[in-house]
Every structure is written in structure tokens, then in C-alpha cells.
VOVOKE-537895 format. One record per residue (C-alpha): residue number from 1; residue in three letters; z, x, y. Coordinates in steps of 0.001 Angstrom, whole numbers. Layout:
// residues N
+-----+------+---------+---------+---------+
: seq : type :       Z :       X :       Y :
+-----+------+---------+---------+---------+
: NUM :  ALA :       Z :       X :       Y :
...
+-----+------+---------+---------+---------+
//
This chain:
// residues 225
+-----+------+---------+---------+---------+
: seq : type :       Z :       X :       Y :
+-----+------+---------+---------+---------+
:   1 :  UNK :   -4498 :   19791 :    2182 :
:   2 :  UNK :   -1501 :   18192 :    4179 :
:   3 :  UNK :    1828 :   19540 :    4398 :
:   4 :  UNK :    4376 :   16893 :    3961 :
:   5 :  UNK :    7701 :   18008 :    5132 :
:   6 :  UNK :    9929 :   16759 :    2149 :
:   7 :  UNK :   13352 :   15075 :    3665 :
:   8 :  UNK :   12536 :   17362 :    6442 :
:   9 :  UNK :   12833 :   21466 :    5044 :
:  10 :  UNK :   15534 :   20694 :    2788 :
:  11 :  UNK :   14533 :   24232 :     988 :
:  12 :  UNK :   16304 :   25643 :    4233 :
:  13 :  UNK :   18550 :   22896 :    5735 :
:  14 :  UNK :   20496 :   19582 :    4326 :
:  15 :  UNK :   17918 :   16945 :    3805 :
:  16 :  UNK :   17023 :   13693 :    5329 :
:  17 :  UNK :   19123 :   15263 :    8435 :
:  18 :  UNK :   18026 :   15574 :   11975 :
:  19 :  UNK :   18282 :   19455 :   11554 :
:  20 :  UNK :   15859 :   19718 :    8645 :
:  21 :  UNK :   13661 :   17182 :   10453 :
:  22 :  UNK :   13593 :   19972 :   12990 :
:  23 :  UNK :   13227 :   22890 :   10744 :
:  24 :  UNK :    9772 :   21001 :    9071 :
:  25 :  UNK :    8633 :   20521 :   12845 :
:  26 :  UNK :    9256 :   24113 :   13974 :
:  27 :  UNK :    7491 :   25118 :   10943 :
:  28 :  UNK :    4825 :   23291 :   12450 :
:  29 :  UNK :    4336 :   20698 :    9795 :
:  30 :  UNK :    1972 :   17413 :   10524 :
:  31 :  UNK :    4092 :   15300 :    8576 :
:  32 :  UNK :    7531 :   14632 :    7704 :
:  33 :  UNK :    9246 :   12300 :    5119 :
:  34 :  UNK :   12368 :   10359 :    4685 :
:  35 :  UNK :   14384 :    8045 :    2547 :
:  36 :  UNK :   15782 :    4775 :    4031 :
:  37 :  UNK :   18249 :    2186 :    2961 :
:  38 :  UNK :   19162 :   -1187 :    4326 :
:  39 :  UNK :   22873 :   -1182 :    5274 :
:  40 :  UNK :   24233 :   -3627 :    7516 :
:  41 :  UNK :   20379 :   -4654 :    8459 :
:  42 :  UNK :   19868 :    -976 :    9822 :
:  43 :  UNK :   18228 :    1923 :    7926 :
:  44 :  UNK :   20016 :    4989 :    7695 :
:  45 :  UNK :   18169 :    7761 :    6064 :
:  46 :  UNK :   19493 :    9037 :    2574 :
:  47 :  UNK :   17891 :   10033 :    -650 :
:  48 :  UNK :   20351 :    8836 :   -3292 :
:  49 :  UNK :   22118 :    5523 :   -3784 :
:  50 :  UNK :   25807 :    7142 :   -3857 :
:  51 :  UNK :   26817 :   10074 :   -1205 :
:  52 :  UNK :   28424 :   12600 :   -3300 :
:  53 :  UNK :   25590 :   14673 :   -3549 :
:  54 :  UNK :   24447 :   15105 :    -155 :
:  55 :  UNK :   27695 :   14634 :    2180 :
:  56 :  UNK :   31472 :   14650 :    1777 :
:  57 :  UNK :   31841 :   11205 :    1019 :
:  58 :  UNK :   31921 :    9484 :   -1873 :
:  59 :  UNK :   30766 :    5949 :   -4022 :
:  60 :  UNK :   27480 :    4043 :   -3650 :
:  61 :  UNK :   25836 :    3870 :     342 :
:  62 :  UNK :   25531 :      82 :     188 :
:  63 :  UNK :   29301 :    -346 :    -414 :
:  64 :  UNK :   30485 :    1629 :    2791 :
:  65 :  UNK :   30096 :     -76 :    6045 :
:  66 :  UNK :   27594 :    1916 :    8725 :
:  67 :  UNK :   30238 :    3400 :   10608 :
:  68 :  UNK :   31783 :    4941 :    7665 :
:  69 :  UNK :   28419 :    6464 :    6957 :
:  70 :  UNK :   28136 :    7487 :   10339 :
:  71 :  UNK :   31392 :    9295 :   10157 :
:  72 :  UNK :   30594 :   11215 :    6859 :
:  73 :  UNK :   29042 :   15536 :    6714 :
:  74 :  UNK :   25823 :   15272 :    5626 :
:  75 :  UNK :   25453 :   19223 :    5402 :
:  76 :  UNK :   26386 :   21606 :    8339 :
:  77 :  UNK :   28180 :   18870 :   10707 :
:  78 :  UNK :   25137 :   17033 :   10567 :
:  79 :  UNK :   25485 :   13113 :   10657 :
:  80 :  UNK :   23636 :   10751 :    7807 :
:  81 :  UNK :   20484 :    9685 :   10929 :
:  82 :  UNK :   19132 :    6215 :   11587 :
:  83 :  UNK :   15651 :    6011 :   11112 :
:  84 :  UNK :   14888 :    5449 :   14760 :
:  85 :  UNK :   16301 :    8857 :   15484 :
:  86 :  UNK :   14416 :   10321 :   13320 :
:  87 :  UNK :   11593 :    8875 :   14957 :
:  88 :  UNK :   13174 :    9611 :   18416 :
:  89 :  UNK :   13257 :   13527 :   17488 :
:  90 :  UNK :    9630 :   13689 :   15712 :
:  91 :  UNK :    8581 :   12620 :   18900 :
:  92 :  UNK :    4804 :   11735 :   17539 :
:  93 :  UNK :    4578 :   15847 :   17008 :
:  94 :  UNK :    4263 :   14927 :   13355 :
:  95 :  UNK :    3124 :   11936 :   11232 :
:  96 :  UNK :    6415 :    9990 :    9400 :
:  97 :  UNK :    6550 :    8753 :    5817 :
:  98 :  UNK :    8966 :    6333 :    5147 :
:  99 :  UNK :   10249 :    5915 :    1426 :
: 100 :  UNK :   11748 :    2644 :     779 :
: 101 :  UNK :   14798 :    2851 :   -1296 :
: 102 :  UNK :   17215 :      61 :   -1918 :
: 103 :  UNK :   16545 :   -3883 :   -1218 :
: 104 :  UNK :   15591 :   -5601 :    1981 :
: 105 :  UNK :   13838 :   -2291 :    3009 :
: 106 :  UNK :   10348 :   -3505 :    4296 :
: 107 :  UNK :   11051 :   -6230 :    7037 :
: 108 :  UNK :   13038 :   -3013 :    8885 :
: 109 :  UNK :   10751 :    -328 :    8513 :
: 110 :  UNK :    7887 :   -2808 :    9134 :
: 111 :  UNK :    9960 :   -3750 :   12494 :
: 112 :  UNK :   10297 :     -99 :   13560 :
: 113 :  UNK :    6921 :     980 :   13038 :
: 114 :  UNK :    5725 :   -2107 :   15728 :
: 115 :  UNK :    8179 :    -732 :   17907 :
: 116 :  UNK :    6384 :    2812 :   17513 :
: 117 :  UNK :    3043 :    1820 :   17686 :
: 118 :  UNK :    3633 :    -547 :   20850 :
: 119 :  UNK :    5359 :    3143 :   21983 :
: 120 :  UNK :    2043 :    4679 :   21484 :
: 121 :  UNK :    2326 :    5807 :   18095 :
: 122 :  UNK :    -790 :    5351 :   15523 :
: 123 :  UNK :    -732 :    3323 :   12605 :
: 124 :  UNK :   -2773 :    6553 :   11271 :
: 125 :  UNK :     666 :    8596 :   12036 :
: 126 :  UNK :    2746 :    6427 :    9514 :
: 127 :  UNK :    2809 :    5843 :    5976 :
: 128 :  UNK :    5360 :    3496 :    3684 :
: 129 :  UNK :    5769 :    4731 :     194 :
: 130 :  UNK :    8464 :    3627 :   -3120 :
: 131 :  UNK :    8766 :    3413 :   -6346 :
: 132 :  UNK :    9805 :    -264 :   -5552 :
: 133 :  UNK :    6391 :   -1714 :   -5625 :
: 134 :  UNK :    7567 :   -5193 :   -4989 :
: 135 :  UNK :    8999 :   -3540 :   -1776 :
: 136 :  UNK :    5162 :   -2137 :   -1129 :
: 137 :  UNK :    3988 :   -5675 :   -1798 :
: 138 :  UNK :    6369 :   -6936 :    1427 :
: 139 :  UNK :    5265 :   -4694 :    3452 :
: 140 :  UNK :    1712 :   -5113 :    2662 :
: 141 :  UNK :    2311 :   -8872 :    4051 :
: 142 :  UNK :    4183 :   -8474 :    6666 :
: 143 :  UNK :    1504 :   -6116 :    8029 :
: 144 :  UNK :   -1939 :   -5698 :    7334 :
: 145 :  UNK :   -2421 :   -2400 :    9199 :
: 146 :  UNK :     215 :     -83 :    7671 :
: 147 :  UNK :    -739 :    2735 :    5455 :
: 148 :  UNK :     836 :    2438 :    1709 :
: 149 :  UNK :    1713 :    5213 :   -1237 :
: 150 :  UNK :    1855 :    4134 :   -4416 :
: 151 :  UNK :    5147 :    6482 :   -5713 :
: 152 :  UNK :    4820 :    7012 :   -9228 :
: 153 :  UNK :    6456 :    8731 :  -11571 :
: 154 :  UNK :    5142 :    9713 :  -15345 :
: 155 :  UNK :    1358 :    8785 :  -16094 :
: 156 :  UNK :    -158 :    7272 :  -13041 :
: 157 :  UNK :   -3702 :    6336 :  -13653 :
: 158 :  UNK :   -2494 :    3145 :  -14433 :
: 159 :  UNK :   -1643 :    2371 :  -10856 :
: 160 :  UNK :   -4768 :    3042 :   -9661 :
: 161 :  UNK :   -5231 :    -709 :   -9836 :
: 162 :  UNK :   -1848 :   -1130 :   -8035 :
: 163 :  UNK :   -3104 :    1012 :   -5227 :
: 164 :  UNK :   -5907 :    -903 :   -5077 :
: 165 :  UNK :   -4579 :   -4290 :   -5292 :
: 166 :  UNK :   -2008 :   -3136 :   -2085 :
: 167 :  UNK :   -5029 :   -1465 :    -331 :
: 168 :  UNK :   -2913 :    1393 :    -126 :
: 169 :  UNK :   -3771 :    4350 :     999 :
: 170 :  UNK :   -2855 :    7068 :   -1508 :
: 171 :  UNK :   -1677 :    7024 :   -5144 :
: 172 :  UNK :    1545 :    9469 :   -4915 :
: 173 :  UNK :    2326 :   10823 :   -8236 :
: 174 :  UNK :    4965 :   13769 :   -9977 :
: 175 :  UNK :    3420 :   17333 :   -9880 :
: 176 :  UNK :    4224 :   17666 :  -13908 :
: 177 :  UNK :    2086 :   14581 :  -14361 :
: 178 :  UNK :   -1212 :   15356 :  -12173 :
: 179 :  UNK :   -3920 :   17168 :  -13482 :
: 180 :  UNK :   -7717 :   16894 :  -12174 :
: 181 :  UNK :   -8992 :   14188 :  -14098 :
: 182 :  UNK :   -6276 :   12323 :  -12215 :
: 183 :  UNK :   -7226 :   13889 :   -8884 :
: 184 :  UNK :  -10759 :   12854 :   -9049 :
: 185 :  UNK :   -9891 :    9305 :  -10497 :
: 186 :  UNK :   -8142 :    8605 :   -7496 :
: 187 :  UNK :  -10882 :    9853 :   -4817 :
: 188 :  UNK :  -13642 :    8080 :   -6929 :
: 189 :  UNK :  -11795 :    5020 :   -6131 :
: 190 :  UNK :  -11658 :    5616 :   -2300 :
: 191 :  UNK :   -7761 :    6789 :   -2758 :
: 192 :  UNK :   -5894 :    9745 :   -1475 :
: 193 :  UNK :   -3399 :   11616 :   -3795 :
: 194 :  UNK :    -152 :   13128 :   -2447 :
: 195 :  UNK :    1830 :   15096 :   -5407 :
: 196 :  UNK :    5422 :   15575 :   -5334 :
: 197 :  UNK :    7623 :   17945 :   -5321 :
: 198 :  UNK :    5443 :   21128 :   -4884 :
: 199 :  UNK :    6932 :   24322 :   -4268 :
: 200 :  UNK :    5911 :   27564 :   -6070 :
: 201 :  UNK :    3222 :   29281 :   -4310 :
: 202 :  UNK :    1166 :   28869 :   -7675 :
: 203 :  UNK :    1373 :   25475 :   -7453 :
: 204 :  UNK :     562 :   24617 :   -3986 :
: 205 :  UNK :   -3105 :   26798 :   -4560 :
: 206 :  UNK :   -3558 :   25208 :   -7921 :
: 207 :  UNK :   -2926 :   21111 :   -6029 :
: 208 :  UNK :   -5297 :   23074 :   -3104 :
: 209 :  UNK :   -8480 :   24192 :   -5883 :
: 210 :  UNK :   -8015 :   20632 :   -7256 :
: 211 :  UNK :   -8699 :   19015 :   -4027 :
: 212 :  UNK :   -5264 :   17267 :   -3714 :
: 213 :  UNK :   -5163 :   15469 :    -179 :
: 214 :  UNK :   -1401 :   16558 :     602 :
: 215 :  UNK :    1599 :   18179 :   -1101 :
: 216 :  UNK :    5274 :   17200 :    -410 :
: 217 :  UNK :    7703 :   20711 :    -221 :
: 218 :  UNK :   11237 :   21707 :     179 :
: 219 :  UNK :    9197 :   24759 :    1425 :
: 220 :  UNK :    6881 :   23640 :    4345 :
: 221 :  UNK :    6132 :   27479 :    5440 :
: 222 :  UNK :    4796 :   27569 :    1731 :
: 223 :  UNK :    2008 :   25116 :    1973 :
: 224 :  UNK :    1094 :   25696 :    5358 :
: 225 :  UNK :     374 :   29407 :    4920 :
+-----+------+---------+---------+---------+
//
């Protein structure tokens, strides 16, 4: 079962920032994964659509200009990253999943990921994931070779077929909707299944006895021991 770093180790340091990007790595993760949105035709790497959460800042991220971003605490001095940092700092010592979030988000990550895999990267080593399945459908024709996850949230047998239909990789659905019949749905139709947000012990062995292909955690120690 795979350890997915969620927005880095944000159970120990602010997420989606080059520091908890670090953390998941010196944890020794495999893979890591981040939220991007489309500002100024650059992705900088943020969970929600407004900052007050997660920096000192305030208002939606597509209203503020990429230097103000830039300029902004996301947690402990650290800035709000662009995703090619992110990349830069991985390094290729983990694999990167990159959530779309926000329009215009495919043509970019798409873009980056070229730039990777021309870099030596393998297509293997990335994945694109969102809710937004239009978003998924983009990026699915822009480029036949990158790996898909079908986010979903609530009951998500349903988008088996959408999985399917995107030759996507792996169905990606809530922890408090996945049970085993769900699990083995998904493998018996050639798909992975990645749960999120897993983070009591209890839960990571129960996803583990199911046969769950990967967990995303605030807690990546957690699921790797």
C-alpha cells in the first residue's frame, strides 16, 4: 500500500509548502501531493480558493496578482511554491500528484510534466487528479500518456465508468465512503483505488487488509510504519 504524502506532512508542517514537501520526503515517502491553481498562467500550489486559512492574507487566490501571493506567510515564513519548485525540491526522490483546482489547470500541469519527463522523469512518477472531471477530460487530450485519479467524493461506484471512460488510472474516493465491495469493484475493473484522508492508525491497517493500492495522510510516518 502506497504512502501518499498529503500537501506534503501537513500533520507536522504548513501544507502545500516547500517545508512539508520536505518533511513527507525525509519521512521517506514515495509520493507526494499538491494542489495547483492557474494564476496569471502559472500554478502556484494552494489547497483552498481564498488564503485565509492557510497564510496571512486574505480574499479569493485568483483575485490577487502572483506577486502578491508570492509575498504572503504560508505557515512558518514559508512562501505559497510554484509547482515547478516543488518539482525542483522532490527531485524525482518521490512520485508527484498534482490536484487540479480552479480553471485553465490542465494545459499547465500537462506543460510541466513534458518538461519533467524530457528531464528524465517517468510518466509512471506522476499522476493528475480533481474533482473537476472536465479538467481530467483536458488533460486526458492533451496527453495520452499521463496517469489520471478520478477524485470523488460521496458514493463512488458510479465513476467507475468515468475512470474508465478517461483510462485513468485509479478511482480516488473519501475514506467515510469506501468499504470493500468498493475496493474490489475497482480492481475487477483493472483500476487502482487511492482513499483520502487516512490518518488513525486503525484506519490505515483496515485500507491495508482491504487491499487499498495507496492511502493519502497528514501523517506519512503513520502509513509507512
Amino acid at each position: 500500500m502506497i504512502c501518499i504524502g498529503h500537501r506534503g506532512a501537513m500533520g507536522y508542517e504548513p501544507e502545500n509548502t516547500l517545508r512539508s514537501f520536505r518533511k513527507a520526503l525525509d519521512m521517506g515517502a514515495p509520493w507526494v501531493e499538491l494542489d495547483v491553481y492557474n494564476v496569471e498562467n502559472q500554478l502556484v500550489v494552494i489547497h483552498d480558493d481564498d488564503l485565509d486559512r492557510t497564510t496571512n492574507g486574505k480574499g479569493a487566490v485568483m483575485k490577487h496578482t502572483v506577486a502578491q501571493l508570492r509575498a504572503l506567510d504560508a505557515g512558518k515564513g514559508e512562501r505559497i511554491p510554484f509547482l515547478s519548485e516543488v518539482f525542483d525540491a522532490v527531485n524525482r526522490r518521490a512520485a508527484v500528484n498534482v490536484e487540479l483546482k480552479g480553471p485553465n489547470t490542465a494545459e499547465l500541469a500537462i506543460a510541466e510534466m513534458r518538461k519533467r519527463v524530457a528531464a528524465g522523469w517517468k510518466w509512471s512518477d506522476l499522476l493528475i487528479s480533481s474533482f473537476d472531471h472536465a479538467q481530467l477530460h483536458r488533460a486526458r487530450e492533451l496527453e495520452p500518456n499521463v496517469p489520471l485519479g478520478v477524485l470523488v467524493w460521496g458514493n463512488a461506484a458510479p465513476f467507475i465508468k468515468t475512470a474508465l471512460a478517461l483510462k485513468a488510472v485509479s478511482l480516488n474516493p473519501a475514506l467515510q465512503f469506501t468499504d470493500k465491495a468498493l475496493v474490489d469493484e475497482a480492481h475487477a475493473n483493472g483500476l487502482k483505488v487511492f482513499v483520502y484522508t487516512v490518518n488513525e492508525p486503525d484506519d490505515i491497517a483496515r485500507m491495508r487488509a482491504w487491499g487499498v493500492d495507496g492511502v493519502f495522510t497528514n501523517f506519512p510516518d503513520r502509513a509507512l510504519s
